[in-house]
LOZAFI-476021 format. One record per residue: residue in three letters; x, y, z of N, C-alpha, C in turn. Coordinates in steps of 0.02 Angstrom, whole numbers, padded with zeros to 5 digits, always signed. Layout:
AlaXYZXYZXYZ
...
This chain:
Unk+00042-00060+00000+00000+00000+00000+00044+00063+00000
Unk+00013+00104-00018+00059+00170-00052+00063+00210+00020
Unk+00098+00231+00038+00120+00280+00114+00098+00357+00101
Unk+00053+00375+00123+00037+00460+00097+00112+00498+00095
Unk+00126+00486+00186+00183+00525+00171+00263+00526+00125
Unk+00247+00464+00077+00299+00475+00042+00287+00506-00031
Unk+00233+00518-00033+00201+00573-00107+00224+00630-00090
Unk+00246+00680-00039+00251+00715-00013+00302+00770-00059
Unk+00282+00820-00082+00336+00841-00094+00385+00899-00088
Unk+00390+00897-00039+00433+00951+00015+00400+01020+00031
Unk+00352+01026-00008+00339+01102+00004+00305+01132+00075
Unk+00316+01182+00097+00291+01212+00154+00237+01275+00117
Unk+00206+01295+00177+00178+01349+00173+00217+01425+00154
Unk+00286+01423+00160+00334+01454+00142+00360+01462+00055
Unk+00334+01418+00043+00337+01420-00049+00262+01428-00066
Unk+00205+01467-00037+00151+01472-00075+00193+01532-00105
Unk+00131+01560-00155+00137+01638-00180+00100+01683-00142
Unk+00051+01650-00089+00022+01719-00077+00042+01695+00020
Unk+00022+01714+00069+00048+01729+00130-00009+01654+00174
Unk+00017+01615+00205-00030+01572+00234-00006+01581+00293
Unk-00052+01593+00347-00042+01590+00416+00016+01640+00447
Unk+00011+01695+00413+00101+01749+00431+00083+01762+00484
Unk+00153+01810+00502+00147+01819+00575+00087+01878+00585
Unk+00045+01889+00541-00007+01945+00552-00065+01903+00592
Unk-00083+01845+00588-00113+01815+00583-00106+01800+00670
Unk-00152+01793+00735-00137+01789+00803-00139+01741+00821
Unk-00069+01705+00873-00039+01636+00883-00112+01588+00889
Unk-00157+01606+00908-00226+01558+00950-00244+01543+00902
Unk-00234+01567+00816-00280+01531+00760-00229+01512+00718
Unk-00165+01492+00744-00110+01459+00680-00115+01381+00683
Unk-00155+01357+00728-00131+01293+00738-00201+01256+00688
Unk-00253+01266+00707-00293+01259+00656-00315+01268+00575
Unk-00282+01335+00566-00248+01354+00511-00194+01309+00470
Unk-00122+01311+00521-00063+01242+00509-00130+01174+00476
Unk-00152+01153+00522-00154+01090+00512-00206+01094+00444
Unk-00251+01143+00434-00287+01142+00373-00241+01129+00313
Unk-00180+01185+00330-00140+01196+00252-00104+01124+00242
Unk-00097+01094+00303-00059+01005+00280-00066+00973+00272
Unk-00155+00984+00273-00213+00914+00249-00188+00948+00172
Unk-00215+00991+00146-00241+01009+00090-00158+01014+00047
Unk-00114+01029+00082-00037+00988+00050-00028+00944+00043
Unk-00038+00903+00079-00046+00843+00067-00095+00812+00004
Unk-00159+00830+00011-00202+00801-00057-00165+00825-00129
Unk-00140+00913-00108-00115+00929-00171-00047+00895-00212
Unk+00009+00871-00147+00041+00838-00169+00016+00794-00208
Unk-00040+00737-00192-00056+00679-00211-00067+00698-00301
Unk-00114+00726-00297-00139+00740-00370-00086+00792-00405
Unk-00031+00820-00372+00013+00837-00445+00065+00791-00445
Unk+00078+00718-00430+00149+00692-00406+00154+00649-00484
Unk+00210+00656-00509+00225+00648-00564+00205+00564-00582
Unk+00223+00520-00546+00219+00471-00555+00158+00415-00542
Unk+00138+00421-00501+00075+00405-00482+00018+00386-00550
Unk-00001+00331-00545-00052+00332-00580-00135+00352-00586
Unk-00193+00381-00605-00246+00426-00624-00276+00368-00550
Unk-00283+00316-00567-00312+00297-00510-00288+00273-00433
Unk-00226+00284-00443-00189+00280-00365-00183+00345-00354
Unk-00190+00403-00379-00211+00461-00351-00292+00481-00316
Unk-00324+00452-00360-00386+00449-00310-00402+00387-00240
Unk-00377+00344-00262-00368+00307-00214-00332+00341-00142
Unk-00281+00384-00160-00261+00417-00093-00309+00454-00069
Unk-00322+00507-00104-00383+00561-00112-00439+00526-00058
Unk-00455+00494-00075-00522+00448-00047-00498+00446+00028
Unk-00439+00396+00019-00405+00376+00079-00403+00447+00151
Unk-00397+00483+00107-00362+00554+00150-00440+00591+00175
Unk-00478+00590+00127-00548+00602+00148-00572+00554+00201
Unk-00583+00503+00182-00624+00459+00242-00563+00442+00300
Unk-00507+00470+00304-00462+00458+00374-00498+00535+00430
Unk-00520+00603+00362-00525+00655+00405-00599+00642+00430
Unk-00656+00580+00397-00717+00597+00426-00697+00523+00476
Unk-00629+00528+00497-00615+00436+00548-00672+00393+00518
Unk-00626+00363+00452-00669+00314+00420-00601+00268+00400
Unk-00621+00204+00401-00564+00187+00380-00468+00171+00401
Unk-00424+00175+00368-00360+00185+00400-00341+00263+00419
Unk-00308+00275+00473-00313+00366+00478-00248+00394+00464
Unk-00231+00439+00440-00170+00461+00421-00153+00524+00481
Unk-00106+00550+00478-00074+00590+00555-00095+00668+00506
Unk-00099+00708+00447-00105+00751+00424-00193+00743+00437
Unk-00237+00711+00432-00302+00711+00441-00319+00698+00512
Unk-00286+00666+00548-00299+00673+00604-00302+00728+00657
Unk-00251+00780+00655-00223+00827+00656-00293+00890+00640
Unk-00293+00866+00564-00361+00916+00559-00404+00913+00596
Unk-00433+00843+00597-00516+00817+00625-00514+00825+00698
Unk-00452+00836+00746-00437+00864+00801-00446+00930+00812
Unk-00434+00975+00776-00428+01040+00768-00520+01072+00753
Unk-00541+01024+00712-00616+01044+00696-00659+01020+00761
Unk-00635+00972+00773-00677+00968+00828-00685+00984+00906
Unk-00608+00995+00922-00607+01045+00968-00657+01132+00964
Unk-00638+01155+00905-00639+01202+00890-00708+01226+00835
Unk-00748+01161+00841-00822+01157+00832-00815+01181+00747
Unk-00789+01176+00720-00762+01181+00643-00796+01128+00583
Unk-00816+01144+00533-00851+01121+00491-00775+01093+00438
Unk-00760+01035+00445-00725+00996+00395-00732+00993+00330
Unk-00796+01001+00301-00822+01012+00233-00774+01050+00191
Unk-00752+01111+00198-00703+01158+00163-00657+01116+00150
Unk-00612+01055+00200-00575+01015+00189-00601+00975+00142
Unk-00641+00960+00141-00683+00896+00097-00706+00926+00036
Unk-00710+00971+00014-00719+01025-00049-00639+01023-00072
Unk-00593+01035-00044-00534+01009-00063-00513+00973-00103
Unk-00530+00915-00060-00521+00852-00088-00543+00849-00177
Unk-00629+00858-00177-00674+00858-00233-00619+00890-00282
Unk-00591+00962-00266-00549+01004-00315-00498+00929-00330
Unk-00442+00924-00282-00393+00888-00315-00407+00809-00344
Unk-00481+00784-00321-00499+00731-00383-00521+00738-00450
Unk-00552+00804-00470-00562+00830-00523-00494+00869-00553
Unk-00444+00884-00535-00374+00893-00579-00322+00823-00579
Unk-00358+00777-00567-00356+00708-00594-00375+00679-00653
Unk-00447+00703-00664-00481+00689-00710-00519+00730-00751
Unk-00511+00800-00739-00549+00848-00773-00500+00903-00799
Unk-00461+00885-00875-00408+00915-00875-00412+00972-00931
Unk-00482+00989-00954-00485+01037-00983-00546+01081-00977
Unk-00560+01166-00972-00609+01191-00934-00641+01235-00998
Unk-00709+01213-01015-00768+01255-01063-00730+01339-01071
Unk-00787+01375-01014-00766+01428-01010-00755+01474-00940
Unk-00781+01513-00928-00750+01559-00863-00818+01534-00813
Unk-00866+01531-00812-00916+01492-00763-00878+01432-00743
Unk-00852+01366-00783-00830+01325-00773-00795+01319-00727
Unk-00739+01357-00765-00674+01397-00710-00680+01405-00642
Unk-00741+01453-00656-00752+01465-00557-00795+01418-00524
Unk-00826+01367-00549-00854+01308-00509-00790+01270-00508
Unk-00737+01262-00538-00674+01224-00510-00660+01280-00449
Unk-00661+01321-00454-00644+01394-00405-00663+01375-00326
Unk-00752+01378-00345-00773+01350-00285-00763+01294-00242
Unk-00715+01238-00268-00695+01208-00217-00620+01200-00226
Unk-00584+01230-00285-00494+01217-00249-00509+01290-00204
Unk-00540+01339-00214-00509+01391-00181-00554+01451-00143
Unk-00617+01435-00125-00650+01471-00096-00655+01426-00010
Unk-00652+01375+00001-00647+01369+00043-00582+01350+00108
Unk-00553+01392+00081-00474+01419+00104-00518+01452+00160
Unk-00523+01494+00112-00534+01584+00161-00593+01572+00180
Unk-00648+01529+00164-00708+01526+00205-00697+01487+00263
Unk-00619+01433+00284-00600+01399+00340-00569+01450+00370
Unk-00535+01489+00370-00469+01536+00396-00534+01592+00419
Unk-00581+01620+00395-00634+01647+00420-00688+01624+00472
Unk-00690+01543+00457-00740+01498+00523-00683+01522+00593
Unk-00637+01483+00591-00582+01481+00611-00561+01573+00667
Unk-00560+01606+00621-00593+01670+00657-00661+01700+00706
Unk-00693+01661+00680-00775+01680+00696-00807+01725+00657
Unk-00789+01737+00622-00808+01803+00548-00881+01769+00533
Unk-00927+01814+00509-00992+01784+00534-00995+01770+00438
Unk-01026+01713+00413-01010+01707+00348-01054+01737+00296
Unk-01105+01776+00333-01164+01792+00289-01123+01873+00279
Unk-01077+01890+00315-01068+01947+00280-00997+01948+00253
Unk-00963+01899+00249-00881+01902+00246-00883+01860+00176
Unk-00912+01778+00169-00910+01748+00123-00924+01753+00060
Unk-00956+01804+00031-00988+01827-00044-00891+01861-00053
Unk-00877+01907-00024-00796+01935-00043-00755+01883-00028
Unk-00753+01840+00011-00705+01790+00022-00683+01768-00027
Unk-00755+01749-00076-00770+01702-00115-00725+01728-00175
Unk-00741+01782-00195-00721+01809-00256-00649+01835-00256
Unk-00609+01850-00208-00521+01835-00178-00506+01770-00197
Unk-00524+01731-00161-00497+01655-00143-00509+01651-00231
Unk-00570+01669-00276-00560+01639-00341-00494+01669-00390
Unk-00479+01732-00365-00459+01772-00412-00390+01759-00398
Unk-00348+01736-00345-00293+01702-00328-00292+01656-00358
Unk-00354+01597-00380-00339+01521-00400-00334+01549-00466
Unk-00360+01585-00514-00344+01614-00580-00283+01647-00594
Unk-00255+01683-00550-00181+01703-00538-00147+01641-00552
Unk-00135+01606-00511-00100+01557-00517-00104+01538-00580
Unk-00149+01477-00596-00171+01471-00670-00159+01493-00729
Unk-00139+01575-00724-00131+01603-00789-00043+01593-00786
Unk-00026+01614-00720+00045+01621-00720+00094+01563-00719
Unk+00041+01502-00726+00087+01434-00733+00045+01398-00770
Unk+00035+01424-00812-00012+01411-00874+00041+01349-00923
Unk+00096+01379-00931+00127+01340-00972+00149+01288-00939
Unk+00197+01282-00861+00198+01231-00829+00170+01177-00822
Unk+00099+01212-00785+00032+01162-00812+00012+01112-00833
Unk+00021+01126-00885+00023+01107-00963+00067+01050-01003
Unk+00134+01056-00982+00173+01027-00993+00202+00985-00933
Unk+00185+01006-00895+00201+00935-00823+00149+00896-00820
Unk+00074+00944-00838+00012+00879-00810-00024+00879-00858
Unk-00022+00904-00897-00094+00907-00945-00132+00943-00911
Unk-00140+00990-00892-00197+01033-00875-00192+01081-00874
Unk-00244+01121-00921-00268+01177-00962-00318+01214-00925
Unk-00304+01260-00899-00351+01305-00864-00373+01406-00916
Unk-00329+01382-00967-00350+01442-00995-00416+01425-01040
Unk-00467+01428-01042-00540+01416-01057-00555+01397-01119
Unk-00575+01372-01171-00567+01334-01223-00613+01403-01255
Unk-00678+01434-01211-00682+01498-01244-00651+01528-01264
Unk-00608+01552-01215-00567+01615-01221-00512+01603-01262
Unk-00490+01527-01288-00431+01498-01344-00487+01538-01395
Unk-00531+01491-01417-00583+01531-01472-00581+01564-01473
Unk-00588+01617-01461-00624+01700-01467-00570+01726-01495
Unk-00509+01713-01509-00417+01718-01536-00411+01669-01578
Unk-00445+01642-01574-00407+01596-01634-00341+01546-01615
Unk-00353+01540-01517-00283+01513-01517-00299+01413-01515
Unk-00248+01381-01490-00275+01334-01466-00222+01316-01407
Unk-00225+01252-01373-00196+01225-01303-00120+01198-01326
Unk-00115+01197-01393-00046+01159-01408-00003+01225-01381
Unk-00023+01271-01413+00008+01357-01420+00065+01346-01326
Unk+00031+01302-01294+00058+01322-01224+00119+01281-01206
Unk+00146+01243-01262+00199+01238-01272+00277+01268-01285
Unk+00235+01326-01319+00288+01354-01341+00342+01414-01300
Unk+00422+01406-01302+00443+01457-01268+00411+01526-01253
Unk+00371+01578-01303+00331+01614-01280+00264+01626-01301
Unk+00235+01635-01285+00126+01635-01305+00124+01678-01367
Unk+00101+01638-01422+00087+01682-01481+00021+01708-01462
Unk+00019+01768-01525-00026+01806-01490-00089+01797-01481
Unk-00122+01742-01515-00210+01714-01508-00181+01692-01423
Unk-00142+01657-01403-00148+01644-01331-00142+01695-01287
Unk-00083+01750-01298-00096+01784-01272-00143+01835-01258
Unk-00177+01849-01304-00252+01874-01309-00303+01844-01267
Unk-00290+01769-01253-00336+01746-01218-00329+01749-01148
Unk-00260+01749-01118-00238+01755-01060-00264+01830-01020
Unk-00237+01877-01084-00274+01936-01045-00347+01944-01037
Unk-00375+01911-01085-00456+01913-01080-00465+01888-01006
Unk-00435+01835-00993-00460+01803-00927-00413+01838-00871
Unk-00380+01853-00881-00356+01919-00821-00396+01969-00805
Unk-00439+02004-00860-00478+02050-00865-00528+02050-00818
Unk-00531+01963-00831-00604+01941-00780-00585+01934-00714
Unk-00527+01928-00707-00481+01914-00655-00488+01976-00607
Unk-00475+02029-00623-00478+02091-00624-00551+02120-00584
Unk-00596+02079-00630-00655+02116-00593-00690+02081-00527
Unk-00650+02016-00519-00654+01971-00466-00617+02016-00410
Unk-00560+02058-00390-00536+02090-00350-00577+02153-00364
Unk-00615+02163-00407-00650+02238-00375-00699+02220-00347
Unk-00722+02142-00331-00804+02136-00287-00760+02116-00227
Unk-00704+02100-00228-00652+02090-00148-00619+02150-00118
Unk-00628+02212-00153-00597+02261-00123-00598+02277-00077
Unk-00673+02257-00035-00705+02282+00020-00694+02219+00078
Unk-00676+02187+00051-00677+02103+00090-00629+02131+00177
Unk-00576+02162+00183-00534+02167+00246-00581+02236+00283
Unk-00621+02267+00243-00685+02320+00300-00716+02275+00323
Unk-00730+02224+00335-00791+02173+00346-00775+02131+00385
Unk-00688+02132+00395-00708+02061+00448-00688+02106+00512
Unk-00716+02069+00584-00711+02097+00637-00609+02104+00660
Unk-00594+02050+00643-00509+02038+00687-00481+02073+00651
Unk-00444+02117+00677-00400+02161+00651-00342+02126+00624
Unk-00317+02085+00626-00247+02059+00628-00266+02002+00551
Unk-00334+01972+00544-00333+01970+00498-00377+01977+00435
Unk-00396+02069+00455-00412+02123+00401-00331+02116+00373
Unk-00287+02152+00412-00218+02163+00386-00185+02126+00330
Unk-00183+02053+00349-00187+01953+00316-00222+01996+00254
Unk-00291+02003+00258-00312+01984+00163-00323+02064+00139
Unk-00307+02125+00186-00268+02184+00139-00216+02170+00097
Unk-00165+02127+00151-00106+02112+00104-00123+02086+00036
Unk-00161+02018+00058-00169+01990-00008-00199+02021-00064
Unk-00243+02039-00032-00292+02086-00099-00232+02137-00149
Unk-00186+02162-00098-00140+02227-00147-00103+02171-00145
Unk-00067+02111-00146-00020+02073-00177-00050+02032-00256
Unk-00122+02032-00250-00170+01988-00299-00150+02044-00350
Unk-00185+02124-00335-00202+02162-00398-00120+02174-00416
Unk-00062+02154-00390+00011+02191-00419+00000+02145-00454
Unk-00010+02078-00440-00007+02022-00497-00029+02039-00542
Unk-00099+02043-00564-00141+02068-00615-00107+02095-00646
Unk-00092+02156-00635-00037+02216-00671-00002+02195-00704
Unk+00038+02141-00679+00076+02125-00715+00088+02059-00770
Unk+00031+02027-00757+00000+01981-00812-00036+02034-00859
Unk-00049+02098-00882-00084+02155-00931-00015+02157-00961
Unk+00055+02141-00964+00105+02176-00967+00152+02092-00993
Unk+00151+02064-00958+00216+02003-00970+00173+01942-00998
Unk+00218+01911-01007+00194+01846-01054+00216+01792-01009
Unk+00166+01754-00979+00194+01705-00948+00211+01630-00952
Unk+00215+01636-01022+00269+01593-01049+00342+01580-01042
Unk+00334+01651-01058+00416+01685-01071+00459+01712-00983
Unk+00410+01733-00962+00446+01772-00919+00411+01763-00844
Unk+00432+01779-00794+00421+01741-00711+00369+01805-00684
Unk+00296+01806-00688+00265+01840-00668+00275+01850-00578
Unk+00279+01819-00566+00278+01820-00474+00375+01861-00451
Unk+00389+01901-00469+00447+01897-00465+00457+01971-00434
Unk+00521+01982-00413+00539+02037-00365+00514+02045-00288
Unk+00538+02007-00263+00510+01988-00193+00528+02063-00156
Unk+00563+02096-00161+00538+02165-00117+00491+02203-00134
Unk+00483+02208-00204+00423+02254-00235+00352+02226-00189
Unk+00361+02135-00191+00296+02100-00157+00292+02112-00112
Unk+00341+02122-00067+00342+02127+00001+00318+02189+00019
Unk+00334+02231-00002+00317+02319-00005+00238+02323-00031
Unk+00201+02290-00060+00142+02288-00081+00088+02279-00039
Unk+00109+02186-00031+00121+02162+00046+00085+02229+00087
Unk+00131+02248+00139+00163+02283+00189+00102+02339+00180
Unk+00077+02381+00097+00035+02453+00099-00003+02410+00106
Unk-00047+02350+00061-00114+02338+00095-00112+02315+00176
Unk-00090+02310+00210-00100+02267+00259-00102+02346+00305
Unk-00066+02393+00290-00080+02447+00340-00129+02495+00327
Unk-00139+02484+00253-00210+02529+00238-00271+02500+00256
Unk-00264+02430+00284-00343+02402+00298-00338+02418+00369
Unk-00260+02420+00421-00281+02429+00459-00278+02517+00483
Unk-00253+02562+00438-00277+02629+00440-00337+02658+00425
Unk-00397+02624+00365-00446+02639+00361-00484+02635+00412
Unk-00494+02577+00452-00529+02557+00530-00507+02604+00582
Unk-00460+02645+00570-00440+02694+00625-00486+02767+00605
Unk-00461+02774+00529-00496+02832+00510-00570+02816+00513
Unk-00614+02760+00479-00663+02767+00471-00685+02682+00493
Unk-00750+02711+00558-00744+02620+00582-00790+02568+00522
Unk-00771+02504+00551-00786+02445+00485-00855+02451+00489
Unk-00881+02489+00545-00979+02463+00517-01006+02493+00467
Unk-00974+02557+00480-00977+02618+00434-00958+02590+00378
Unk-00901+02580+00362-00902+02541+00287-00942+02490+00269
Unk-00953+02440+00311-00992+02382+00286-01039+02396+00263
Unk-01083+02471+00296-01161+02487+00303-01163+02527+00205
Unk-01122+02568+00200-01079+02600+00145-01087+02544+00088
Unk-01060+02481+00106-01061+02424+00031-01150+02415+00029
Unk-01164+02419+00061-01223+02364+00079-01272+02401+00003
């Protein structure tokens, strides 16, 4: 039988692109947090590991699901979780929406169009921030509609900016078979050292959309009560839109969109103090009342 932990493939929360659990984030909610991001490392390992075959990847998948609902054999990364949820009266599901994501980039390796897209959305990546928000106590009827549309517009970030990687390590095509059409491009195109221009036409189209996914999240860090992590998804939000910017501009074929780690860091650093300078100047009800 296959050992979860030897699919494993080294990565920490320290090689995401965007910030998991930083020190903004207050010691009493890292541990629940931790153990979320090592279930869901763990599954992700499973389903990108080079070697593995289509159905001994779900076979783990499964495995790793029914250890977190204690079904079955239990693994120490699910255990870990299902400890954490249940101390902490936590809804596991977001974990288990997880899962669903990384059995469908098993088997679902090419996406219609931008609806599509974001129903893959809704479960690799909206329920991040709708756990890291339970996890808070953030009440979800007013936090989760912006959660939602962050957490998507990061999983499209990604996507566009390792578009070609993708592609050529796994077979999987996340730039929209619409948006190839509408250019004239097609999925071979993502082969090539740099994006001719029907692809690149399509990439920005879906940045575009990308784009208007962070203007329904703008408001997302006025809304939640904890200050410490308003600060957390200010950052992210001004680390998401530098991205953007710079997918309007580079080809990410050719060239390393995520790059210049002080510029990020400095980006970083203004959203995280403008979410928590706006709450000084002007309090969050007042804004919330303002979106409404």
């Amino acid at each position: 039988m296959i050992d979860i932990a030897e699919t494993s493939s080294g990565k920490t929360h320290r090689d995401e692109n965007f910030p998991v659990a930083s020190v903004l984030i207050a010691p009493q909610y890292r541990a629940p947090i931790m153990a979320f991001y090592d279930f869901v490392r763990a599954a992700d390992d499973i389903s990108d590991h080079a070697t593995l075959k289509a159905q001994e990847k779900l076979d783990l998948l499964e495995r790793l699901d029914n250890a977190l609902m204690a079904r079955g054999l239990d693994e120490p990364v699910a255990a870990r979780l299902r400890e954490e949820c249940k101390t902490r009266k936590l809804d596991p599901q977001h974990a288990r929406d997880l899962i669903t994501a990384f059995m469908r980039d098993v088997t679902y390796l090419r996406y219609r169009d931008w609806d599509d897209l974001i129903d893959y959305c809704r479960y690799s990546a909206m329920p991040v921030g709708r756990f890291v928000c339970d996890v808070h106590g953030e009440d979800p009827a007013r936090v989760w509609e912006a959660n939602d549309a962050l957490c998507a517009a990061l999983q499209v970030i990604n996507h566009l900016q390792d578009c070609g990687k993708d592609y050529r390590d796994l077979d999987r095509v996340y730039v929209t078979a619409e948006a190839l059409a509408a250019h004239g491009g097609a999925v071979e195109m993502l082969r090539e050292p740099r994006a001719p221009a029907p692809l690149l036409a399509a990439i920005r189209d879906l940045n575009e959309k990308t784009a208007g996914l962070l203007d329904q999240s703008r408001g997302f860090a006025d809304l939640i009560d904890d200050t410490r992590l308003a600060m957390e998804v200010g950052a992210i939000q001004a680390l998401a839109e530098k991205l953007v910017g710079r997918l309007k501009t580079t080809d990410p074929l050719r060239d390393k969109v995520h790059a210049g780690k002080a510029g990020f860091a400095l980006a970083g650093a203004q959203g995280a103090v403008g979410a928590l300078l706006r709450r000084v100047i002007r309090p969050r009800r007042k804004i919330a009342d303002a979106m409404q």
